[in-house]
C-alpha positions as CSV (number, residue, x, y, z in Angstrom):
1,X,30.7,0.9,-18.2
2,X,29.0,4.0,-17.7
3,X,29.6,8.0,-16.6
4,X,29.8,7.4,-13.3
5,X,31.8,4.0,-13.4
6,X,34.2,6.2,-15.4
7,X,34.5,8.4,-12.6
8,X,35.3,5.5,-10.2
9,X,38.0,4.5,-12.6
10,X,39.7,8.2,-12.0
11,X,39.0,8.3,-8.1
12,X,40.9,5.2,-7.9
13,X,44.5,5.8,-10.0
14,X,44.9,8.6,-7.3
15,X,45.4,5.5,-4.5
16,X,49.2,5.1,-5.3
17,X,49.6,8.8,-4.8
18,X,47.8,8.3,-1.5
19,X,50.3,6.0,-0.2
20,X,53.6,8.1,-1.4
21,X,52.2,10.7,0.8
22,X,51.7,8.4,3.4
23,X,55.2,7.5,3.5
24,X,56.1,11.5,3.1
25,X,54.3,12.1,6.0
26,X,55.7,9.6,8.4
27,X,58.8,10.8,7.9
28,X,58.7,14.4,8.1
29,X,56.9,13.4,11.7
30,X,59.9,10.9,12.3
31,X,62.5,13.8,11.2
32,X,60.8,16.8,13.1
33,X,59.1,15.2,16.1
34,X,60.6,11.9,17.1
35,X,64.5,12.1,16.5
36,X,64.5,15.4,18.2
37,X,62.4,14.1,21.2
38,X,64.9,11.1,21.1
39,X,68.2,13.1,21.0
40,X,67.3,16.5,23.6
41,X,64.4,15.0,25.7
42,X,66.2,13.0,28.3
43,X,69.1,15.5,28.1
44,X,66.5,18.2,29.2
45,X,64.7,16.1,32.0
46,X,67.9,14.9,33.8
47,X,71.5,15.2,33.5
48,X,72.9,12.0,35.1
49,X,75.1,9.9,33.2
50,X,73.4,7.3,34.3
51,X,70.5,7.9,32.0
52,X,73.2,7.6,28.1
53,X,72.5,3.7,28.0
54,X,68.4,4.5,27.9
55,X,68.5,7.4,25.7
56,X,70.9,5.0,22.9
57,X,67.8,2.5,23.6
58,X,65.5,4.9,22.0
59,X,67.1,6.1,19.4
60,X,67.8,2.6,17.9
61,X,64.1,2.3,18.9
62,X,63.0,5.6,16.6
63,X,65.1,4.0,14.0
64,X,63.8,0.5,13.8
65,X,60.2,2.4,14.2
66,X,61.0,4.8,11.3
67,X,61.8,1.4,8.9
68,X,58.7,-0.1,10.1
69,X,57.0,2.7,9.3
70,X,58.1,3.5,6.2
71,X,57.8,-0.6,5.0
72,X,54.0,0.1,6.3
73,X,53.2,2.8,4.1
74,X,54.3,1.2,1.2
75,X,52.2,-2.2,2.1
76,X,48.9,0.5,2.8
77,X,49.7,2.4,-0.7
78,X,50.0,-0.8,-2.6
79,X,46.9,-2.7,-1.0
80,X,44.4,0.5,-1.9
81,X,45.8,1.0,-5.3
82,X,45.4,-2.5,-6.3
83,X,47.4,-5.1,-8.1
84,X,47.1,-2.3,-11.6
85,X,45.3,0.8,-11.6
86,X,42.9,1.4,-14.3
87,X,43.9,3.4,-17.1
88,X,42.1,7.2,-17.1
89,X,39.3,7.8,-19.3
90,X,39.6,9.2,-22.7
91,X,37.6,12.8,-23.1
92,X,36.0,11.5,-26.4
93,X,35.2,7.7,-24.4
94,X,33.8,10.0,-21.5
95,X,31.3,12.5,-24.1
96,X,30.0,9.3,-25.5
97,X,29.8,7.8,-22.7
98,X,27.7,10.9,-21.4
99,X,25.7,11.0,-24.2
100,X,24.5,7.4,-24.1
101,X,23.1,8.1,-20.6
102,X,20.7,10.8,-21.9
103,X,19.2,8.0,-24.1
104,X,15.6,7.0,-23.0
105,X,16.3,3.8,-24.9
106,X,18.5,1.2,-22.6
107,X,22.2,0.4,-24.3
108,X,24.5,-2.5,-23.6
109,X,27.7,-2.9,-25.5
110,X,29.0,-6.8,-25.1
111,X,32.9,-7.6,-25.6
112,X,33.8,-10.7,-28.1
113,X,33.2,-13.2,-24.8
114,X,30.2,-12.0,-23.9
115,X,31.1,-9.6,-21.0
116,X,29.2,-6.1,-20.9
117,X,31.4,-3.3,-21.6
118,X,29.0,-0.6,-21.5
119,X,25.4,-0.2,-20.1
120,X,23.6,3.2,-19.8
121,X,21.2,4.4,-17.1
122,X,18.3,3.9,-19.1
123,X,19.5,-0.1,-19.6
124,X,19.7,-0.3,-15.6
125,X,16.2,1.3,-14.9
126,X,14.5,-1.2,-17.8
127,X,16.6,-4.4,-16.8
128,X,15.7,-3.3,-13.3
129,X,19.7,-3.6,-11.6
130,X,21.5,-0.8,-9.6
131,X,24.7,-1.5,-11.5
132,X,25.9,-3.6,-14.1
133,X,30.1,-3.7,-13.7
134,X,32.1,-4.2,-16.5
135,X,33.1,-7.6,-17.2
136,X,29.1,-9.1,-16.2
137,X,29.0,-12.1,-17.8
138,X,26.3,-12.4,-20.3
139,X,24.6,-15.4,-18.1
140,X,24.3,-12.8,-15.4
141,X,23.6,-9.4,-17.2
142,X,19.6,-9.8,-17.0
143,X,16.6,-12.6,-15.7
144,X,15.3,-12.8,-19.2
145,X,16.3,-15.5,-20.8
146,X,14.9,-14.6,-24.3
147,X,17.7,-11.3,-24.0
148,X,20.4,-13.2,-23.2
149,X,19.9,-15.9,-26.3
150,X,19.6,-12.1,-28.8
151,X,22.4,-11.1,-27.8
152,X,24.0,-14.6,-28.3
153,X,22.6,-15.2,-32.0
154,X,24.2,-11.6,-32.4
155,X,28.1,-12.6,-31.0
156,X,28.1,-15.9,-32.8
157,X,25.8,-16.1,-36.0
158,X,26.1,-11.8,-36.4
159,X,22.7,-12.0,-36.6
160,X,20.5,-8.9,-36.5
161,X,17.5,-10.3,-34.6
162,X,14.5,-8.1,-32.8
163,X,12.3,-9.4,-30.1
164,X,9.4,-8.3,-28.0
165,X,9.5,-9.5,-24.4
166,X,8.0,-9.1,-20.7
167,X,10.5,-8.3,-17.8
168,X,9.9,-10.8,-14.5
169,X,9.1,-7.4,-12.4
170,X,7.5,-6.3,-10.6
171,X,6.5,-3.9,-11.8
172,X,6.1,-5.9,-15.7
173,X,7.3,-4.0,-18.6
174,X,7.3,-4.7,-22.3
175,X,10.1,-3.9,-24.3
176,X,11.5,-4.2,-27.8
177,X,14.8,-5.5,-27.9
178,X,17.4,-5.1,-30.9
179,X,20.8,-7.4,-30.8
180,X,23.6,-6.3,-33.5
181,X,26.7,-7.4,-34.0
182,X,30.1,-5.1,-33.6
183,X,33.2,-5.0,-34.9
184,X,34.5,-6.3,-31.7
185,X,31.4,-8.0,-30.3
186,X,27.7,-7.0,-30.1
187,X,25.3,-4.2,-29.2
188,X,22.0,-4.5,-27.4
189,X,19.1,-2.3,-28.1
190,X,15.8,-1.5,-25.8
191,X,12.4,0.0,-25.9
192,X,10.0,0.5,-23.3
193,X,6.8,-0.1,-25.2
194,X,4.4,-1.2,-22.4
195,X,2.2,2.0,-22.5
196,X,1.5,1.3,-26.3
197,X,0.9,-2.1,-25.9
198,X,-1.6,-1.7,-23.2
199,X,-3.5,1.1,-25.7
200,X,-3.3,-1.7,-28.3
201,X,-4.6,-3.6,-26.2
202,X,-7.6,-1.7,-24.7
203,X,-8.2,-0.7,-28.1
204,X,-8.7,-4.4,-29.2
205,X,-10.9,-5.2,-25.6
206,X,-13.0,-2.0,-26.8
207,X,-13.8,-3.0,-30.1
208,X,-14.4,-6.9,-28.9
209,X,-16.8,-5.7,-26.4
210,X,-18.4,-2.5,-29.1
211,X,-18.8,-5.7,-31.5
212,X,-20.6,-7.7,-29.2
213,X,-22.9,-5.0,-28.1
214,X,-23.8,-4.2,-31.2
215,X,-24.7,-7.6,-31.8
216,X,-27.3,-8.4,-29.3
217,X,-29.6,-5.4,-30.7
218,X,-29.2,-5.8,-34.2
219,X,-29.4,-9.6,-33.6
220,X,-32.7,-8.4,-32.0
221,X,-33.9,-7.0,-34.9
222,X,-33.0,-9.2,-37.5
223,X,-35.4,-11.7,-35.7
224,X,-38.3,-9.7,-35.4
225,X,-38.1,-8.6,-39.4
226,X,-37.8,-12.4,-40.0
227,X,-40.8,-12.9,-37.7
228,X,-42.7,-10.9,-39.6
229,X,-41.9,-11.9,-43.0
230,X,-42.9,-15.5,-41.8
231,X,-46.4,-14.4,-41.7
232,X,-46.5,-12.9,-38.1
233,X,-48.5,-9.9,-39.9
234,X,-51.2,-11.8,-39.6
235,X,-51.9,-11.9,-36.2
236,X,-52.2,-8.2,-34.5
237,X,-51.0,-9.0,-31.1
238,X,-48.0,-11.3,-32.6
239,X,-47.3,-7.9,-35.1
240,X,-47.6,-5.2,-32.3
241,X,-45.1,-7.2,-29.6
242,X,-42.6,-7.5,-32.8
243,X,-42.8,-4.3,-33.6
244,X,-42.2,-2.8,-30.0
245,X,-39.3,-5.6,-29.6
246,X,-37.9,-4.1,-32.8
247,X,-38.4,-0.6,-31.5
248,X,-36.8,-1.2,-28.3
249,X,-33.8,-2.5,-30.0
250,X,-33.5,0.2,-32.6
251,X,-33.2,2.4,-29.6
252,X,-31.0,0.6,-27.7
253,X,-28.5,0.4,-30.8
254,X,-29.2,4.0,-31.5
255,X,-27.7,4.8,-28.0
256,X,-25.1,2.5,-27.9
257,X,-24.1,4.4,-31.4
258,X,-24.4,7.7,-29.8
259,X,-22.1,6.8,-26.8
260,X,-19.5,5.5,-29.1
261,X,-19.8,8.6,-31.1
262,X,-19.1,10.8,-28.1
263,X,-16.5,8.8,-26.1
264,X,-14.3,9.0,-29.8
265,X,-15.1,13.0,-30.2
266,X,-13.9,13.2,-26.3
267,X,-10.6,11.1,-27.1
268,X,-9.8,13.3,-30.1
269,X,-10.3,16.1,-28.5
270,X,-12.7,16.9,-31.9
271,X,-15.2,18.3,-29.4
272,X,-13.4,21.1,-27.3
273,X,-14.7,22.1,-24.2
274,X,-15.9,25.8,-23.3
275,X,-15.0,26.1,-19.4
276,X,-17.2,28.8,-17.8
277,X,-18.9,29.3,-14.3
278,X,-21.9,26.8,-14.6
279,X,-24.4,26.9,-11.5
280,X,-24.8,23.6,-10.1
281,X,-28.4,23.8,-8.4
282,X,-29.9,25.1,-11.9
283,X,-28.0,22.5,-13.9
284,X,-29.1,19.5,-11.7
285,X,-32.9,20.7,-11.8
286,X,-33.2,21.2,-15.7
287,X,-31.5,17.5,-15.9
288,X,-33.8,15.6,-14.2
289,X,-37.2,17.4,-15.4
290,X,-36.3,15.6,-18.3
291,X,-36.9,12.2,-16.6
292,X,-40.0,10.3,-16.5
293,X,-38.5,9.0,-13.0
294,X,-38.2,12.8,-11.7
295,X,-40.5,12.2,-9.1
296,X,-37.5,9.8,-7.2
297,X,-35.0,12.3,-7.4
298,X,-34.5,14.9,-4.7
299,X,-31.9,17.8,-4.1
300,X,-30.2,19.1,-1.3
301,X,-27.5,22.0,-1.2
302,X,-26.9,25.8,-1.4
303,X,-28.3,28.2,-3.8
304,X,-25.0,29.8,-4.4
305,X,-22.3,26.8,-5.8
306,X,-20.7,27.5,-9.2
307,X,-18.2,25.5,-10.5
308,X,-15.6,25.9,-13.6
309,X,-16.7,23.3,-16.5
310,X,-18.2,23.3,-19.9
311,X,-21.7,23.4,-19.4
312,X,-22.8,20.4,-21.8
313,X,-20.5,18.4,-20.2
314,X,-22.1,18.9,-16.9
315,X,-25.6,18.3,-18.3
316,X,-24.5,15.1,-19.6
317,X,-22.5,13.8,-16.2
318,X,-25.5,14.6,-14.2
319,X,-27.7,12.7,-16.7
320,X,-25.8,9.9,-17.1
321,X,-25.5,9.8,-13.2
322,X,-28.9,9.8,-12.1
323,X,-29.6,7.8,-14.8
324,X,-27.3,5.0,-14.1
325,X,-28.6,5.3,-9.8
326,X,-32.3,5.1,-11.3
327,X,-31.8,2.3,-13.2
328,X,-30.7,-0.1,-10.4
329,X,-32.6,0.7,-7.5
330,X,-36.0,1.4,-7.2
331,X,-36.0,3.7,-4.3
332,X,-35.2,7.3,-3.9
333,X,-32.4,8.9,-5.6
334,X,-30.3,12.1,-4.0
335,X,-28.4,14.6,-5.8
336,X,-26.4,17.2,-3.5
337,X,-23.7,19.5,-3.7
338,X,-21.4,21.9,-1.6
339,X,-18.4,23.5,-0.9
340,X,-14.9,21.0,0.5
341,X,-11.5,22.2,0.8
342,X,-10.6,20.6,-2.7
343,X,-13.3,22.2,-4.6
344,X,-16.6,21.4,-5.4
345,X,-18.5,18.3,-4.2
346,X,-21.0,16.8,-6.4
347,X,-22.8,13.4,-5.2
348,X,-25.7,11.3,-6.7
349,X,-26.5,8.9,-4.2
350,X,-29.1,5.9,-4.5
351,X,-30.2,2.8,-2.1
352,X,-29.4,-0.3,-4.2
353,X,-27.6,-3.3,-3.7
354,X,-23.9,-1.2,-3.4
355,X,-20.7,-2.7,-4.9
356,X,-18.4,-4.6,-3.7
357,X,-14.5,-2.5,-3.0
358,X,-13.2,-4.1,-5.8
359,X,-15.7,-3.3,-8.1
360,X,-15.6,0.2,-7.7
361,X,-12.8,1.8,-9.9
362,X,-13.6,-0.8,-12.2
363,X,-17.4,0.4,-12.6
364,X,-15.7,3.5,-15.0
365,X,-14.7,1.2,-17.5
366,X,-16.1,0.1,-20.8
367,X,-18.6,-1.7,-21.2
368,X,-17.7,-3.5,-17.4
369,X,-20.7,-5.1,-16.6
370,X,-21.0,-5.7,-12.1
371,X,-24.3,-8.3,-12.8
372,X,-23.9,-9.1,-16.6
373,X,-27.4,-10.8,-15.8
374,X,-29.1,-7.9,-14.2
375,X,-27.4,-5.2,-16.7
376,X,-29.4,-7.2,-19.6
377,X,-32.4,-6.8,-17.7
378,X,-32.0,-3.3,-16.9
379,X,-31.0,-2.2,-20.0
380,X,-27.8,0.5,-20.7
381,X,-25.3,0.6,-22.9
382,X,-22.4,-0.2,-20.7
383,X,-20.7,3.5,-21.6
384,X,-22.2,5.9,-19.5
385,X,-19.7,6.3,-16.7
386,X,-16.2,5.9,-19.1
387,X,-18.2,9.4,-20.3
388,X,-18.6,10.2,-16.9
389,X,-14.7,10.1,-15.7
390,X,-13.5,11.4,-19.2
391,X,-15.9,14.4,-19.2
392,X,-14.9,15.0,-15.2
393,X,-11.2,14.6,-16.1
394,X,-11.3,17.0,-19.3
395,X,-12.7,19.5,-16.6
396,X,-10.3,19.3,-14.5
397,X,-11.6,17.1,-11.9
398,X,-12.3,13.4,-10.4
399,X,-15.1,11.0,-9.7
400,X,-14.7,7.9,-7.8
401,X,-18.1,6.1,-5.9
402,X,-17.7,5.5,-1.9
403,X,-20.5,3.1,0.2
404,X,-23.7,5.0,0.6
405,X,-25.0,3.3,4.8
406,X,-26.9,1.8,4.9
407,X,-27.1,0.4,1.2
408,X,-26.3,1.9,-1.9
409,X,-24.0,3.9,-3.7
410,X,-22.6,7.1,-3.8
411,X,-21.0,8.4,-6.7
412,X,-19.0,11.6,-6.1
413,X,-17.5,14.4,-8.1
414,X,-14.9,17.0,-7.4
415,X,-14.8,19.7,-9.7
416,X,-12.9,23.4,-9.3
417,X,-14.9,26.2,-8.1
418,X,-15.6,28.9,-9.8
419,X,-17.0,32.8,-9.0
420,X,-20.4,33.8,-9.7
421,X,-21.2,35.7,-13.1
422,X,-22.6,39.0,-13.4
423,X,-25.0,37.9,-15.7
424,X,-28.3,36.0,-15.3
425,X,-28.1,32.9,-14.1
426,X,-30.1,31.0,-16.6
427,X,-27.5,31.5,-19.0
428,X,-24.6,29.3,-17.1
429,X,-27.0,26.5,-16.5
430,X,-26.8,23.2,-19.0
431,X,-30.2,22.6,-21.5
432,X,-31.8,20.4,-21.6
């Protein structure tokens, strides 16, 4: 039973009280309204004698009301009170009571036959009921039936048993439930742990997926130095196409080491960011004057945007960007910019095959592959866009990628403006 079903308990030992003062009530109104109305009303309309035999009529009549009444009243007060009226609340019962309710862990206290005596707010929110009334039976207390055979190891072997389970939902949550045995019966325990089990989780999916990328280019490797040790030095052609196998593979490994390396300093937070105005027509155009594919890539925007970020970090979402629109299509590729009423707008659009809707939150994970095919083809590491929404996030703003008509993609960034510097504006732009 908890705070509130406490207060209930109190609210309702007032209901006898409520029908005393019923009964009070009636006859004070019989005493000062009807009996005189009865005795100097007829007297007061007409003076015939004719009129005695009626006003004896209504007094018996006021009488046999007032006993009716009054038999009423009692019947009302004993009907809302109940057949026994719950005993008040101890103070000390109550604080406890109170005090369990602040838990964040849920709490249900079980009598010797299995009823609940006690369950906190937290144990309503995680067994997902509005109210759990004392005297539940334990067959009726929750739809898990792993929790119910805890808690009944507990009551009849006092057994100290923990268990990790999955509520039906929705929504699903994990929790890590602790059966004890009382003095008087037995006391449930439970965790919410489905946010840790998830990270356990995606950190077991990363490093299955890190493992098998690094596989494929080492793998790559390996053969080519076996090649070669077979005798392929022999023949020049057979040596030089080994050699740039091995080369692209080394690099492709190098990359994917690199990535890893920076999406673990970004989780850390080993690598701290330095938020200053950073120009974004500047940054864009040192970032893709690097590129061999420059010539593709065309800008469009004003001269005078400047947003709030670190300025590395914008280098490096731009990059990774254009370098991800380049790499699957082999048309044109359009970076522009401007002013919206949330911020900044940033977009790097391209005219490939597009993505399907439900592809496109999905494209920010790790190592998510669209055309697991294609992306061997094309090369990448499978990285660059979890960098992309962590570096926009740790900056204070968004990406997400919207349908570029007629084909393509359009990947789009929202970052906080930010005032132009008095100093040159060479040094806000990202290097290169």
């Amino acid at each position: 039973m908890g705070l509130g079903q406490a207060e209930h308990v109190n609210r309702s030992s007032i209901a006898p009280r409520f029908g005393t003062s019923l009964v009070v009530g009636i006859l004070v109104a019989e005493v000062l309204l009807v009996q005189p109305v009865a005795y100097w009303g007829p007297a007061l309309v007409a003076h015939a004698e004719r009129f005695d035999a009626f006003v004896d009529l209504l007094r018996a009549a006021s009488w046999i009301g007032t006993v009716a009444l009054t038999g009423l009243g009692f019947w009302m007060g004993s009907y809302v009170a109940g057949p026994e009226a719950p005993a008040p609340v101890p103070p000390k019962q109550r604080w406890l009571w109170l005090m369990l309710d602040t838990f964040s862990e849920g709490v249900v206290a079980f009598d010797h036959e299995g009823r609940v005596a006690f369950a906190n707010q937290a144990a309503l929110r995680l067994l997902q009921r509005r109210a759990l009334p004392d005297g539940t039976p334990m067959a009726a207390f929750a739809d898990v039936p792993r929790l119910r055979t805890t808690v009944a190891r507990a009551l009849l072997d006092g057994r100290l048993e923990t268990v990790e389970l999955r509520t039906p939902g929705p929504p699903r949550r994990t929790l890590l439930a602790r059966a004890a045995p009382c003095d008087d019966g037995a006391m449930l325990l439970m965790m919410d742990v489905t946010d840790e089990r998830a990270a356990v989780e995606a950190r077991e999916a990363f490093l299955s997926d890190a493992a098998h990328e690094l596989r494929t280019p080492v793998a790559g490797i390996a053969m080519g130095i076996e090649a070669l040790a077979m005798g392929a030095l022999d023949d020049r052609a057979t040596t030089e196409a080994l050699l740039s196998g091995i080369e692209r593979q080394s690099g492709r490994l190098q990359a994917l080491l690199d990535d890893l390396l920076s999406l673990a300093r970004l989780e850390s937070g080993a690598a701290p960011l330095d938020m200053e105005p950073v120009h974004v027509e500047s940054t864009a155009q040192i970032v893709v004057e690097g590129m061999e594919q420059r010539d593709r890539v065309s800008f469009e925007g004003p001269g005078d945007v400047w947003i709030d970020a670190d300025a590395l970090a914008c280098d490096q979402i731009l990059t990774n960007l254009v370098t991800n629109a380049l790499r699957y299509t082999d048309g044109p590729v359009r970076i522009a910019w401007g002013n919206s009423l949330k911020g900044v707008r940033i977009e790097v659009a391209d005219e490939g095959p597009g993505l399907p809707d439900e592809q496109k939150e999905k494209v920010f994970e790790r190592f998510h592959r669209v055309d697991k095919g294609r992306s061997s083809k094309v090369g990448g590491t499978g990285l660059g866009l979890a960098i992309v929404r962590e570096l926009v996030e740790r900056c204070g703003g968004r990406v997400w990628v919207e349908d570029n008509a007629p084909s393509g993609c359009r990947f789009v960034v929202e970052m906080n403006p930010a005032a132009e510097p008095s100093g040159p504006r060479e040094e806000h732009a990202a290097s290169v």
